[in-house]
N, CA, C and O atoms as a Maestro MAE file, in Angstrom:
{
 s_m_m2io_version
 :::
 2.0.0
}

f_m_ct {
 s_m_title
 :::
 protein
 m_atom[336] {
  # First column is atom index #
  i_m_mmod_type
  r_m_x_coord
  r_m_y_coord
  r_m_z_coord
  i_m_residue_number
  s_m_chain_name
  s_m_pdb_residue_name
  s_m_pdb_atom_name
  i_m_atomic_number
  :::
  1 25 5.479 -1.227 -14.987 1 A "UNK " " N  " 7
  2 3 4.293 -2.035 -14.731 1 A "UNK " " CA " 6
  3 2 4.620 -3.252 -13.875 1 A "UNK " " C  " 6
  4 15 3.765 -3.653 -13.086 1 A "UNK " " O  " 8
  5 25 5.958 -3.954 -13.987 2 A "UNK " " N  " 7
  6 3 6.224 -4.682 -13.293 2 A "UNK " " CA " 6
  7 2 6.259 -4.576 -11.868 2 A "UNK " " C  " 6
  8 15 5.937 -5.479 -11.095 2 A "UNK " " O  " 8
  9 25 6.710 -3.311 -11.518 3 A "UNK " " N  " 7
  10 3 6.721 -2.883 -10.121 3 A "UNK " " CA " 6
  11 2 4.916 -3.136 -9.566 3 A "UNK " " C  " 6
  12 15 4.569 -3.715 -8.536 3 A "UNK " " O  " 8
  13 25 4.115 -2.577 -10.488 4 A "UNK " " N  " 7
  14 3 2.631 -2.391 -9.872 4 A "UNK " " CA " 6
  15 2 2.362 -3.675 -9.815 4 A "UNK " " C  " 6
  16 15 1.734 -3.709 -8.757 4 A "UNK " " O  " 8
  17 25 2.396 -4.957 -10.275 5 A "UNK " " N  " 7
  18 3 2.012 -5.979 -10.362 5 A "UNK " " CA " 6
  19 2 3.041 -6.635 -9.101 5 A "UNK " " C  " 6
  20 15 2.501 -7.374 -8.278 5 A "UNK " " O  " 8
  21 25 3.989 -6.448 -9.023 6 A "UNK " " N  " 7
  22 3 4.395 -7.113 -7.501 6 A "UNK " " CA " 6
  23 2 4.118 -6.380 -6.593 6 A "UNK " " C  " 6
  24 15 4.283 -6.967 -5.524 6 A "UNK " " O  " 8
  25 25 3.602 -4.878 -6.418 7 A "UNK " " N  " 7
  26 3 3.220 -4.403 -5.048 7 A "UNK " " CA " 6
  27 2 1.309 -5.105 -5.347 7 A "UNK " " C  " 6
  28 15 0.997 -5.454 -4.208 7 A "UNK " " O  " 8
  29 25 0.806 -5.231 -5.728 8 A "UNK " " N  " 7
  30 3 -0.387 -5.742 -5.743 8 A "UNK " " CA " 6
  31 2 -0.218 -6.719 -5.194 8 A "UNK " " C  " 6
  32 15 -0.511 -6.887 -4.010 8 A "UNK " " O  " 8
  33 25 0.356 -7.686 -6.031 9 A "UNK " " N  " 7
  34 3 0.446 -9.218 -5.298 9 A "UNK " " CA " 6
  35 2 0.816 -9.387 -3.629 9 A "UNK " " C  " 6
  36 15 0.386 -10.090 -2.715 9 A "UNK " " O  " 8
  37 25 2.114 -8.079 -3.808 10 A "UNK " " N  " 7
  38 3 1.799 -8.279 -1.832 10 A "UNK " " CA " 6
  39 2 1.098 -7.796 -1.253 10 A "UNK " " C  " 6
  40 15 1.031 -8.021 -0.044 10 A "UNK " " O  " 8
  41 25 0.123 -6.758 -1.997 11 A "UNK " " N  " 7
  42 3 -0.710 -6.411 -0.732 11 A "UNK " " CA " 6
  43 2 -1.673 -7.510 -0.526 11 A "UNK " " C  " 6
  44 15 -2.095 -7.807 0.591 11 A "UNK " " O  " 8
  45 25 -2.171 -8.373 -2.092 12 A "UNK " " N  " 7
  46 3 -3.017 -9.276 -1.761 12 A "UNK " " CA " 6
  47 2 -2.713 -10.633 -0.894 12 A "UNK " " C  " 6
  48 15 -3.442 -11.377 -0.237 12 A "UNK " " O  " 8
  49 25 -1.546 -10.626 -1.136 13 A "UNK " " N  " 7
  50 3 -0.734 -11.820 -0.323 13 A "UNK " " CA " 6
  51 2 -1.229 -11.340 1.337 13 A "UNK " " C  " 6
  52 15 -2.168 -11.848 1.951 13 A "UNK " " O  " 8
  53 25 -0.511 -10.465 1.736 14 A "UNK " " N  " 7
  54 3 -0.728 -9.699 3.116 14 A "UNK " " CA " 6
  55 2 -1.806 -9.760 3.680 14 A "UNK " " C  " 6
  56 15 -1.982 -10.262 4.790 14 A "UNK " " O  " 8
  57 25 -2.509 -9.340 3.099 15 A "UNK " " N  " 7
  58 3 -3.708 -8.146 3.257 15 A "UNK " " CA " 6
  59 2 -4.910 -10.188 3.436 15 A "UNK " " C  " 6
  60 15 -5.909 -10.478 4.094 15 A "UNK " " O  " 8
  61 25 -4.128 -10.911 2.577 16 A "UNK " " N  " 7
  62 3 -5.593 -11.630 2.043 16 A "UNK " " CA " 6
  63 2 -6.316 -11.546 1.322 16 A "UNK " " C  " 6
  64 15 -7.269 -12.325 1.334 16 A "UNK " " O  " 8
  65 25 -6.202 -10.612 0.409 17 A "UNK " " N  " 7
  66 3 -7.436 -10.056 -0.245 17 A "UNK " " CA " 6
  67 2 -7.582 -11.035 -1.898 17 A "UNK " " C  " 6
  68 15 -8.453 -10.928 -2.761 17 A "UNK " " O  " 8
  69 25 -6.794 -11.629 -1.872 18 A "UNK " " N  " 7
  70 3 -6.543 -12.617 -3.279 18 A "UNK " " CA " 6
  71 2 -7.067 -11.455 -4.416 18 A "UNK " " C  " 6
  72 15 -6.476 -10.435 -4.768 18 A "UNK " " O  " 8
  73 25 -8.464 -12.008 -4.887 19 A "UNK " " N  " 7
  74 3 -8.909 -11.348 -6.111 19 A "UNK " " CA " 6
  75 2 -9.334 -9.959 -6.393 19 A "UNK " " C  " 6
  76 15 -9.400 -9.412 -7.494 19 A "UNK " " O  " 8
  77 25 -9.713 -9.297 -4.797 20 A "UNK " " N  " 7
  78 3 -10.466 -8.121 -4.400 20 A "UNK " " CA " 6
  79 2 -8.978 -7.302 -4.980 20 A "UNK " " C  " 6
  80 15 -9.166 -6.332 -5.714 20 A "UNK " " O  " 8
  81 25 -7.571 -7.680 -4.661 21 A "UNK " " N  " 7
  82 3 -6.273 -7.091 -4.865 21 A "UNK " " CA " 6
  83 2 -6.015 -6.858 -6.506 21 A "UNK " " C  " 6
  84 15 -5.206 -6.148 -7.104 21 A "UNK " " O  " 8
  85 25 -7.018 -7.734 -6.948 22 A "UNK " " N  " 7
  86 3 -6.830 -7.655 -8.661 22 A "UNK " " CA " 6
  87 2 -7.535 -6.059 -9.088 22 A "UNK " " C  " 6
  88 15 -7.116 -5.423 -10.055 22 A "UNK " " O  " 8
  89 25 -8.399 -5.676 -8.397 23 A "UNK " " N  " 7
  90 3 -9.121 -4.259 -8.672 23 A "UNK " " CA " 6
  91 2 -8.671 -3.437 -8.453 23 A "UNK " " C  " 6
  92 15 -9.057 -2.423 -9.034 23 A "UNK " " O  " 8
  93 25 -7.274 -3.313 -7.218 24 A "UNK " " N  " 7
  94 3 -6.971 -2.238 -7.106 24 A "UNK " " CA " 6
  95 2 -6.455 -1.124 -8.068 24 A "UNK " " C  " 6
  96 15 -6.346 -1.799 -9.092 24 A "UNK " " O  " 8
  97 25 -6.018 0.283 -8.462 25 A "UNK " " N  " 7
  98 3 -5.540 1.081 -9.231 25 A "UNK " " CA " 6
  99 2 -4.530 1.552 -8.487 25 A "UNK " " C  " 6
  100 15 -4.350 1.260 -7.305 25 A "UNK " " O  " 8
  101 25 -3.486 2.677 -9.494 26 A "UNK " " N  " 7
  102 3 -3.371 3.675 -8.478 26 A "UNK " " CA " 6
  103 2 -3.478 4.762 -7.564 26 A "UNK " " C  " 6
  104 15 -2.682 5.265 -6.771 26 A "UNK " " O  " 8
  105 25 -4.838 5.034 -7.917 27 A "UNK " " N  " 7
  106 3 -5.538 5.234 -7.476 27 A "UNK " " CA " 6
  107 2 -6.419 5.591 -6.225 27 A "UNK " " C  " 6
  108 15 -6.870 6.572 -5.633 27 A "UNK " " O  " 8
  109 25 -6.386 3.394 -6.139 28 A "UNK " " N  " 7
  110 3 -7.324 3.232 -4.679 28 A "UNK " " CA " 6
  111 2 -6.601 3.118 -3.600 28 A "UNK " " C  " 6
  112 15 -5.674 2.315 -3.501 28 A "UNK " " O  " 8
  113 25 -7.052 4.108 -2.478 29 A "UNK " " N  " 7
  114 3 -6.768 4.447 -1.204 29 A "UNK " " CA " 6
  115 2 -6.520 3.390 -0.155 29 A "UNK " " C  " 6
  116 15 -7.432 2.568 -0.063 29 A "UNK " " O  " 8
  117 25 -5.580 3.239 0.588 30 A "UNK " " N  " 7
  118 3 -5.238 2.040 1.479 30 A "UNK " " CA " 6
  119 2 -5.152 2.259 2.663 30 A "UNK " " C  " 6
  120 15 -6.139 1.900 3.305 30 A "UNK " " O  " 8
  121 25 -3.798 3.026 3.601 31 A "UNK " " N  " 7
  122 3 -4.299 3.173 5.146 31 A "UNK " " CA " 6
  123 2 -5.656 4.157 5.198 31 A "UNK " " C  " 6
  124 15 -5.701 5.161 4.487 31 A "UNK " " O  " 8
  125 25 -6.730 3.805 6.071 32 A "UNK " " N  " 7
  126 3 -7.564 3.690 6.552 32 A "UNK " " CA " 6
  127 2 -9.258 3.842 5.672 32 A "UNK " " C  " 6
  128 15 -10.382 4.268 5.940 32 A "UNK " " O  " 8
  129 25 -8.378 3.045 4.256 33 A "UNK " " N  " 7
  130 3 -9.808 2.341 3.663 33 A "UNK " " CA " 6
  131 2 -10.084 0.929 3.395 33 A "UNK " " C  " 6
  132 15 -10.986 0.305 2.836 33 A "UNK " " O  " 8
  133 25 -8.655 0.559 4.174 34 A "UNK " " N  " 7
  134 3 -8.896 -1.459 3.739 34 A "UNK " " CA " 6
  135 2 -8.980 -1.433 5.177 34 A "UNK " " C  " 6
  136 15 -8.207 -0.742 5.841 34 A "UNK " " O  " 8
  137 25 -10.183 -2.394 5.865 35 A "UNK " " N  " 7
  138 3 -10.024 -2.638 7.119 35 A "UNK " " CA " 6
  139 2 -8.862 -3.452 7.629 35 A "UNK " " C  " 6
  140 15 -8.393 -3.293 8.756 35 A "UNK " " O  " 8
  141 25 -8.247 -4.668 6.416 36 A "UNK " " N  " 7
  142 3 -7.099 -5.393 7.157 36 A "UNK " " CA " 6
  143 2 -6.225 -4.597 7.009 36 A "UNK " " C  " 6
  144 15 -5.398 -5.337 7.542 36 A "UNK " " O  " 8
  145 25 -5.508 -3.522 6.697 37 A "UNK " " N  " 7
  146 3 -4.678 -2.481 6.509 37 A "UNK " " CA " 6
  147 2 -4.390 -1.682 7.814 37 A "UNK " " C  " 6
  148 15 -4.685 -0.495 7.961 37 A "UNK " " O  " 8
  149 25 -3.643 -2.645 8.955 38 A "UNK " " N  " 7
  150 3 -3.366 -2.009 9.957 38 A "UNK " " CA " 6
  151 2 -1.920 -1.879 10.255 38 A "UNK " " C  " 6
  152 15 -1.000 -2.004 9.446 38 A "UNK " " O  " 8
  153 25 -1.836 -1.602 11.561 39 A "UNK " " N  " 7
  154 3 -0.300 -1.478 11.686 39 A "UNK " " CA " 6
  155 2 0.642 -2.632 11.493 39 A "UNK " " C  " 6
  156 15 1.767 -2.556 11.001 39 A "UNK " " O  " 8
  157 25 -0.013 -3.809 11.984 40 A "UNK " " N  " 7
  158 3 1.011 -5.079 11.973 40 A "UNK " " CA " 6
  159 2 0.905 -5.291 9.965 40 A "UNK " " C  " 6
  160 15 1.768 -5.758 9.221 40 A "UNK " " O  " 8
  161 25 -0.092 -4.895 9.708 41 A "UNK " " N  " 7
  162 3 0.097 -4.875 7.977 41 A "UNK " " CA " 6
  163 2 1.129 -4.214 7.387 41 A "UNK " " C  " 6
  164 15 1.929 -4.640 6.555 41 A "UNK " " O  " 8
  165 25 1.025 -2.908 7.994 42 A "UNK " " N  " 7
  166 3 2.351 -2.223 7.373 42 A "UNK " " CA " 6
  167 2 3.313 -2.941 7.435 42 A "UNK " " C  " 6
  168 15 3.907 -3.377 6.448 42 A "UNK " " O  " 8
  169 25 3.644 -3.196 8.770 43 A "UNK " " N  " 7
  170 3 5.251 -3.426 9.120 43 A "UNK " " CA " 6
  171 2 5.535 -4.977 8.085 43 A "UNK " " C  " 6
  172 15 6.597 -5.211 7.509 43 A "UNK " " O  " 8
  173 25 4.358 -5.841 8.057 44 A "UNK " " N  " 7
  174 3 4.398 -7.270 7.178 44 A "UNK " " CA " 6
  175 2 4.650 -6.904 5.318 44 A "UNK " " C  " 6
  176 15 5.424 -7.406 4.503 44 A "UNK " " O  " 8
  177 25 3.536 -5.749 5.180 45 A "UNK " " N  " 7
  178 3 4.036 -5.081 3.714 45 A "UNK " " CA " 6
  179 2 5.887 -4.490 3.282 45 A "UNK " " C  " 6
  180 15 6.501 -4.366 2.223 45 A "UNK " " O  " 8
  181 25 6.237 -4.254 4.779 46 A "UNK " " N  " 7
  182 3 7.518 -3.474 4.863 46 A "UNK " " CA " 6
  183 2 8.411 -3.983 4.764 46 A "UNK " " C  " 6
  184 15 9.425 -3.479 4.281 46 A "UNK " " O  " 8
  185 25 8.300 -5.398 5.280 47 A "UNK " " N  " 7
  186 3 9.258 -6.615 5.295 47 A "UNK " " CA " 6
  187 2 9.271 -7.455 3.463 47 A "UNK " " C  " 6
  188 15 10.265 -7.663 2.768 47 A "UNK " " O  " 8
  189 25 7.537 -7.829 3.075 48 A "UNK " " N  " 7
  190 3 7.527 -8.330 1.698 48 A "UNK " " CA " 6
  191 2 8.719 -7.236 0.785 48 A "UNK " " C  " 6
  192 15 9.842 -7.405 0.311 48 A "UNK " " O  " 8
  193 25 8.149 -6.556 0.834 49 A "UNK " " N  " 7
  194 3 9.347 -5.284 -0.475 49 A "UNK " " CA " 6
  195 2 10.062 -5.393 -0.356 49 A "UNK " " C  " 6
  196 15 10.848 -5.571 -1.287 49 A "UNK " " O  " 8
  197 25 10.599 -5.375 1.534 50 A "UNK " " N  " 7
  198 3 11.949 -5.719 1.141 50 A "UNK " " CA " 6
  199 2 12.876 -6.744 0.644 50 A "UNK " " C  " 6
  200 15 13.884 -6.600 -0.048 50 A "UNK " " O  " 8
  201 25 12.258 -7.975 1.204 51 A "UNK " " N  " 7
  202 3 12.429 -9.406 0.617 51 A "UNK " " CA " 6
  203 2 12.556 -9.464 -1.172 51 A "UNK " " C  " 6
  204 15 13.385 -9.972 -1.926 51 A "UNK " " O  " 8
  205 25 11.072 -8.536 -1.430 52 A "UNK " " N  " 7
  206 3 11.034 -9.039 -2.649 52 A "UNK " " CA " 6
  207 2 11.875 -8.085 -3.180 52 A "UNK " " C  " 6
  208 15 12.207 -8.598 -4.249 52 A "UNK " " O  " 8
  209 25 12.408 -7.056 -3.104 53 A "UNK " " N  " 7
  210 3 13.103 -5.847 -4.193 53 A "UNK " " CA " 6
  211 2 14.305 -6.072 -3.869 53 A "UNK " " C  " 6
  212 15 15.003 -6.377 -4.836 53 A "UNK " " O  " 8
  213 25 15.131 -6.024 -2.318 54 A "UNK " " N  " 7
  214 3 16.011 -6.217 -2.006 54 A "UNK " " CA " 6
  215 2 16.431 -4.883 -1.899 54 A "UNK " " C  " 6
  216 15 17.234 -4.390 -2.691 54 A "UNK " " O  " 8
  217 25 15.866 -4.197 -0.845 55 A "UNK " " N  " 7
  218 3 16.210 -3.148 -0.222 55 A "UNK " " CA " 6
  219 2 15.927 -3.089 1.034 55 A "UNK " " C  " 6
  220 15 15.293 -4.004 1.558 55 A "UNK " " O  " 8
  221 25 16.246 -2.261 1.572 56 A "UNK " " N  " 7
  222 3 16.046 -1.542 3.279 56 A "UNK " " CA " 6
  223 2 15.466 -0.658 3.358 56 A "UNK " " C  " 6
  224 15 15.649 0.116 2.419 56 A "UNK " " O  " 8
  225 25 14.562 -0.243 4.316 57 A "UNK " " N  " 7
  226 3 13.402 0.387 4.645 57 A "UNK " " CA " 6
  227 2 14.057 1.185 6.295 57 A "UNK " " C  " 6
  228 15 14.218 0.678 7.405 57 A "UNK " " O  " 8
  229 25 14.248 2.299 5.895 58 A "UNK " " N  " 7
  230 3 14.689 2.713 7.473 58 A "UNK " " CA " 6
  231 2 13.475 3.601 8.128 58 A "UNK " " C  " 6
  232 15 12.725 4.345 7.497 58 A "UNK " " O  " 8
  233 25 13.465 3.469 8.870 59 A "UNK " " N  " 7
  234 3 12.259 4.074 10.224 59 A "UNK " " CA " 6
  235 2 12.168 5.396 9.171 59 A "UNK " " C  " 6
  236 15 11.478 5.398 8.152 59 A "UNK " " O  " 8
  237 25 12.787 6.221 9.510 60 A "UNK " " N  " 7
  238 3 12.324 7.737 8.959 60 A "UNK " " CA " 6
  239 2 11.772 7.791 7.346 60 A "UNK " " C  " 6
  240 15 11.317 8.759 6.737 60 A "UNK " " O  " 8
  241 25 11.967 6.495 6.915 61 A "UNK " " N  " 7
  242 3 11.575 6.945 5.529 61 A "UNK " " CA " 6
  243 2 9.673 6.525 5.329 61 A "UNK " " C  " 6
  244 15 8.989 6.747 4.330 61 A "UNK " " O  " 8
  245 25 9.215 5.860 6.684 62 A "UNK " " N  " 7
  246 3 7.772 5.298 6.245 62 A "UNK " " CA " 6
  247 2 7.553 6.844 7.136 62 A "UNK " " C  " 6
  248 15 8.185 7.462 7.994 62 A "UNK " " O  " 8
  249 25 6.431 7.007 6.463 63 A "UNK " " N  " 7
  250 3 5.086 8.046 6.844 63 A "UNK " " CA " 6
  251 2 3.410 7.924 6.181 63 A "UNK " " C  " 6
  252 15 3.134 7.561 5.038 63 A "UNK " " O  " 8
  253 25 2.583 8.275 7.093 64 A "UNK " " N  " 7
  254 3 1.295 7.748 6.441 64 A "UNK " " CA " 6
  255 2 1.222 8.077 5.076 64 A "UNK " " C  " 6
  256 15 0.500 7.255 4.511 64 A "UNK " " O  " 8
  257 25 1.727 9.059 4.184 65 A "UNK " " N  " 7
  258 3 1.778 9.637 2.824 65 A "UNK " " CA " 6
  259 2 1.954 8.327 2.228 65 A "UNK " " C  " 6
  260 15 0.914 8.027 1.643 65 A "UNK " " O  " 8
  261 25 3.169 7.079 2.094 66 A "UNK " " N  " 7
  262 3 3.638 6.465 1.556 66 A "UNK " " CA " 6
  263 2 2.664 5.249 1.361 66 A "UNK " " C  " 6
  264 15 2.524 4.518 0.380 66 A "UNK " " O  " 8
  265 25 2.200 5.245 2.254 67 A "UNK " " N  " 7
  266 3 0.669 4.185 2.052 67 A "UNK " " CA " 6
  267 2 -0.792 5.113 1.710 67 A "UNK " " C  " 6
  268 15 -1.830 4.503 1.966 67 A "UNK " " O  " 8
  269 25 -0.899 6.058 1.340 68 A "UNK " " N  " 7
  270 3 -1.775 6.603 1.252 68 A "UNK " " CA " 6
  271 2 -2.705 5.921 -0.090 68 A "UNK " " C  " 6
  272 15 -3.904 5.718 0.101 68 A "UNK " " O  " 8
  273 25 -2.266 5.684 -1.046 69 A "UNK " " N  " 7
  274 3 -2.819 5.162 -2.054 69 A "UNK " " CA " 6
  275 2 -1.953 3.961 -2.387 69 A "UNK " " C  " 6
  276 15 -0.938 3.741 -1.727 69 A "UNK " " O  " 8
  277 25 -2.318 3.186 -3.378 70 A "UNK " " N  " 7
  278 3 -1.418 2.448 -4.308 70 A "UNK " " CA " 6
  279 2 -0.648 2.663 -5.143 70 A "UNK " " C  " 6
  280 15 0.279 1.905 -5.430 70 A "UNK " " O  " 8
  281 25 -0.904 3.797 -5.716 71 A "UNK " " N  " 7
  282 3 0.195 5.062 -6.645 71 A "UNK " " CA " 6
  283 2 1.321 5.166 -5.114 71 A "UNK " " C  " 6
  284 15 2.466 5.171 -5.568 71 A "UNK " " O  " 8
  285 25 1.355 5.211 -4.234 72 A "UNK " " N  " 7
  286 3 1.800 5.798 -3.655 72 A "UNK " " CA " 6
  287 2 2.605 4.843 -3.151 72 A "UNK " " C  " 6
  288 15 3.788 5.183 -3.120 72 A "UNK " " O  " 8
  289 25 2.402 3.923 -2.806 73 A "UNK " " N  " 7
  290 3 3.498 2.984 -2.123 73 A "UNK " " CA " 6
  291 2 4.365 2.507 -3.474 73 A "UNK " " C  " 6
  292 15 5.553 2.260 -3.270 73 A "UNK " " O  " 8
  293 25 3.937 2.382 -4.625 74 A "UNK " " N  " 7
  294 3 4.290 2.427 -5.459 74 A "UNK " " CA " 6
  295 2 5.798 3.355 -6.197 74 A "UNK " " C  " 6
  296 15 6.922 2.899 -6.409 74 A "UNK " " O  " 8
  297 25 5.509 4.130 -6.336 75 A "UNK " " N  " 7
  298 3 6.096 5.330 -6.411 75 A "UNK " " CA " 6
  299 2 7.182 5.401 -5.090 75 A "UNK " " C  " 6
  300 15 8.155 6.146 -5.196 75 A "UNK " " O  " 8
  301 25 7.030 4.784 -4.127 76 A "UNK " " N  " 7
  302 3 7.902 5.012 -2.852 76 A "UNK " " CA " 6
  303 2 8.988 3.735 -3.300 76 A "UNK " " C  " 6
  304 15 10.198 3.960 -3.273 76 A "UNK " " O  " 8
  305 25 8.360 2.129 -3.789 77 A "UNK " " N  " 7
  306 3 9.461 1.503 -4.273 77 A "UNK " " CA " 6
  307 2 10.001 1.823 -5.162 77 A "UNK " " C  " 6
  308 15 11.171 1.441 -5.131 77 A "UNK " " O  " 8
  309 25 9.686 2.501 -6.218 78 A "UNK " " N  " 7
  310 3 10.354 3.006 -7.555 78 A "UNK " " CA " 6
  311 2 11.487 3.534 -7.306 78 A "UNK " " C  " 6
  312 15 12.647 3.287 -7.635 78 A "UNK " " O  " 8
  313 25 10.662 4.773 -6.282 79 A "UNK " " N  " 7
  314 3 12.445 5.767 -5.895 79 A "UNK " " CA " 6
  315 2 13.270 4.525 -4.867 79 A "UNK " " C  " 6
  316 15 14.424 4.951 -4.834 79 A "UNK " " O  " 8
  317 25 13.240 3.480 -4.197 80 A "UNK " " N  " 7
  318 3 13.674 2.786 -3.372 80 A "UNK " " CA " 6
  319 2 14.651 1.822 -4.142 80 A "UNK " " C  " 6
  320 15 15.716 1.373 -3.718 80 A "UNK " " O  " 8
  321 25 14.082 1.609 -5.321 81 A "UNK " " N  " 7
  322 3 14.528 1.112 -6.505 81 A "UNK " " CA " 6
  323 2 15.837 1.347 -7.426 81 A "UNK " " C  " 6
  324 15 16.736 0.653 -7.902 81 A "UNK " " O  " 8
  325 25 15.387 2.933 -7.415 82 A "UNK " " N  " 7
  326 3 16.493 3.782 -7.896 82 A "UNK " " CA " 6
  327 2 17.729 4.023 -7.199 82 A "UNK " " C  " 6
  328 15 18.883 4.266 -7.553 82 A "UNK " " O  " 8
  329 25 17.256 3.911 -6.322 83 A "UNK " " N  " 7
  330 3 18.463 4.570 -4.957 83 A "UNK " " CA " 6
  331 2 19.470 3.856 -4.924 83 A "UNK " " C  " 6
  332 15 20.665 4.149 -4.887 83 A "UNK " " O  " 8
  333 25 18.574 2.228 -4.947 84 A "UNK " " N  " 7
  334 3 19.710 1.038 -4.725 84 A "UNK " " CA " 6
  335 2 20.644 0.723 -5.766 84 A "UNK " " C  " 6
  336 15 21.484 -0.161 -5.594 84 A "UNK " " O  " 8
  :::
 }
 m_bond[335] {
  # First column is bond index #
  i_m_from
  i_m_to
  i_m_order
  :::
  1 1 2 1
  2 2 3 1
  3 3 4 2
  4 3 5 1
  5 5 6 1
  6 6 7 1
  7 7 8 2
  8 7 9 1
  9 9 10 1
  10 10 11 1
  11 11 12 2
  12 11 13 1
  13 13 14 1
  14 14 15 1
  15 15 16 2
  16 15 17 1
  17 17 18 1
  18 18 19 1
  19 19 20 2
  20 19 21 1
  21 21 22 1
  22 22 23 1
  23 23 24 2
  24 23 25 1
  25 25 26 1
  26 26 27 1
  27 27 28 2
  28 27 29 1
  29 29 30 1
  30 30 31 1
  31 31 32 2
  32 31 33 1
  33 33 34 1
  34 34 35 1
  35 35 36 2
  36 35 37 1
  37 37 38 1
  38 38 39 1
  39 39 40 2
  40 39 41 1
  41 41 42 1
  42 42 43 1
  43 43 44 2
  44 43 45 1
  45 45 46 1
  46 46 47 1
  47 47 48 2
  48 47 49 1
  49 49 50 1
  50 50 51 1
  51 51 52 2
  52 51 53 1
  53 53 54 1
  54 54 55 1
  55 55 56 2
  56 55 57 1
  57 57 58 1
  58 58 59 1
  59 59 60 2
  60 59 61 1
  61 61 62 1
  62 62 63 1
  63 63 64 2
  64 63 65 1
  65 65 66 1
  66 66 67 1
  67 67 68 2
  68 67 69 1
  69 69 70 1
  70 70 71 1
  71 71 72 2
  72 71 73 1
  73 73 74 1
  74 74 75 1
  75 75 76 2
  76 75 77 1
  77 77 78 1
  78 78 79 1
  79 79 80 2
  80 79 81 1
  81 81 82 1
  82 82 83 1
  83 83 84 2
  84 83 85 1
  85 85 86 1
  86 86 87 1
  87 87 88 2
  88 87 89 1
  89 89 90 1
  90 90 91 1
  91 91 92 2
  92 91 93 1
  93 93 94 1
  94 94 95 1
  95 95 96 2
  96 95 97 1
  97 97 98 1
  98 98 99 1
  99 99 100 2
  100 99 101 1
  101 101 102 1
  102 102 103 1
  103 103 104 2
  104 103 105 1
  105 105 106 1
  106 106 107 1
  107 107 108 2
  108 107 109 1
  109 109 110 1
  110 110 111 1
  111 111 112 2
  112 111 113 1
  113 113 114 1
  114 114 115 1
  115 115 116 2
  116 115 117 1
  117 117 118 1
  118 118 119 1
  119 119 120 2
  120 119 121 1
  121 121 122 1
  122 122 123 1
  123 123 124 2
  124 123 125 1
  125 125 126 1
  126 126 127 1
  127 127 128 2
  128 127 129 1
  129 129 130 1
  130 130 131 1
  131 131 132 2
  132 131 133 1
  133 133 134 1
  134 134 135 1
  135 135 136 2
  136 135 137 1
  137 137 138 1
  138 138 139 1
  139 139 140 2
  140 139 141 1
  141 141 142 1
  142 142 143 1
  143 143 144 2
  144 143 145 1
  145 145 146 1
  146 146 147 1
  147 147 148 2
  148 147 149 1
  149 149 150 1
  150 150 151 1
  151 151 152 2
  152 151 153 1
  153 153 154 1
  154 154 155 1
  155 155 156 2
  156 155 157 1
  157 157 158 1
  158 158 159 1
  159 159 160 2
  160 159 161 1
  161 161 162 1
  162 162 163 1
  163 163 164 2
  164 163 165 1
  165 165 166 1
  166 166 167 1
  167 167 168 2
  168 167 169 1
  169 169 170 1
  170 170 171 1
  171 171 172 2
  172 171 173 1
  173 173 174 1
  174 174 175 1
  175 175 176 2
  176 175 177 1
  177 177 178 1
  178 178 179 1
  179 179 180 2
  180 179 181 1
  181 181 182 1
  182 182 183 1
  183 183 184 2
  184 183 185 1
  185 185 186 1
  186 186 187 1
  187 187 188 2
  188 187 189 1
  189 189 190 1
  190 190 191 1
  191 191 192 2
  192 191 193 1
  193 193 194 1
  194 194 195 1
  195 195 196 2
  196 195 197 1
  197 197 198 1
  198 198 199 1
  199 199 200 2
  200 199 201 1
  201 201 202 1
  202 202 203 1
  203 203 204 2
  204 203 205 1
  205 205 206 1
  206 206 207 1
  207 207 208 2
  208 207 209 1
  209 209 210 1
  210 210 211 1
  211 211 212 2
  212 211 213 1
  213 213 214 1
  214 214 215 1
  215 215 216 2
  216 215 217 1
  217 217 218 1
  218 218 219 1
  219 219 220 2
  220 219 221 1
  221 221 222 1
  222 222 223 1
  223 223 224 2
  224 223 225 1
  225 225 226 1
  226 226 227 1
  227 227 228 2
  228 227 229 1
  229 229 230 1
  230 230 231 1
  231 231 232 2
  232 231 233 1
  233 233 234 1
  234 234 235 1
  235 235 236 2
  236 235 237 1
  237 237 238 1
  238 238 239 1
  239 239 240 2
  240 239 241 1
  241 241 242 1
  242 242 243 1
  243 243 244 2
  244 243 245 1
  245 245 246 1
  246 246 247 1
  247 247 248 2
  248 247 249 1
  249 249 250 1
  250 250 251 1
  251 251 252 2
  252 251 253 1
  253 253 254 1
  254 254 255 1
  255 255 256 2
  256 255 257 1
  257 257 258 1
  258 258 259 1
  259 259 260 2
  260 259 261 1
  261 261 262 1
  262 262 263 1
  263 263 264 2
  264 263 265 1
  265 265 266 1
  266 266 267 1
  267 267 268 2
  268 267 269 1
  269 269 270 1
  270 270 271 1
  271 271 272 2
  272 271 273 1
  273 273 274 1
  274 274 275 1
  275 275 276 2
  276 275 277 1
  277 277 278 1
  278 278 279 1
  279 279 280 2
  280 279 281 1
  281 281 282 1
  282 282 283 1
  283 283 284 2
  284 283 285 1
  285 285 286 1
  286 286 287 1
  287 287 288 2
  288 287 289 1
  289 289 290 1
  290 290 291 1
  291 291 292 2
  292 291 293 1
  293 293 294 1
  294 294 295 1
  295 295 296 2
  296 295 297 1
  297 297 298 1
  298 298 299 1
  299 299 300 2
  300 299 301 1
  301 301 302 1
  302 302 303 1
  303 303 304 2
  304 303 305 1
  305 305 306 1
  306 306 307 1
  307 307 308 2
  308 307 309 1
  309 309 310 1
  310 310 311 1
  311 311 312 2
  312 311 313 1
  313 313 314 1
  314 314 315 1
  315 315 316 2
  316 315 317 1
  317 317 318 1
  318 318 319 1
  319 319 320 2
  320 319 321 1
  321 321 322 1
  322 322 323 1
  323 323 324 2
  324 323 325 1
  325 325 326 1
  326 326 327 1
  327 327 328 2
  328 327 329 1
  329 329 330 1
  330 330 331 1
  331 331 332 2
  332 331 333 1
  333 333 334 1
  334 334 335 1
  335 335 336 2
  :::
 }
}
């Protein structure tokens, strides 16, 4: 749960979304259902995780799948988590 509560906070951090970020699940859908959810978002989301988890993010490992939901980016730091 800890993990879901710091990928929230950055997307709301990022994104802007402050309280709207409190609703999300895992659920709710992200590249191309949040309008601020663009490319310079990704790459700013890509950088927070890494800052905040303390891992590396290499080119081949992002694909639209990994932002597809919030379960999903989720689930992508977990295993990112594990690895390290």
């Amino acid at each position: 749960m800890a993990v879901f509560n710091d990928v929230i906070e950055i997307l709301g951090s990022v994104l802007q979304l402050a309280d709207a970020a409190k609703k999300l699940n895992d659920n709710s859908p992200l590249l191309g259902a949040i309008p601020e959810f663009d490319s310079m978002a990704v790459v700013s989301i890509i950088t927070a995780l890494e800052d905040r988890f303390g891992f590396v993010v290499d080119d081949d490992e992002i694909d639209a799948a990994v932002f597809e939901t919030v379960g999903s980016l989720v689930a992508f730091v977990e295993r990112k988590l594990q690895a390290s």
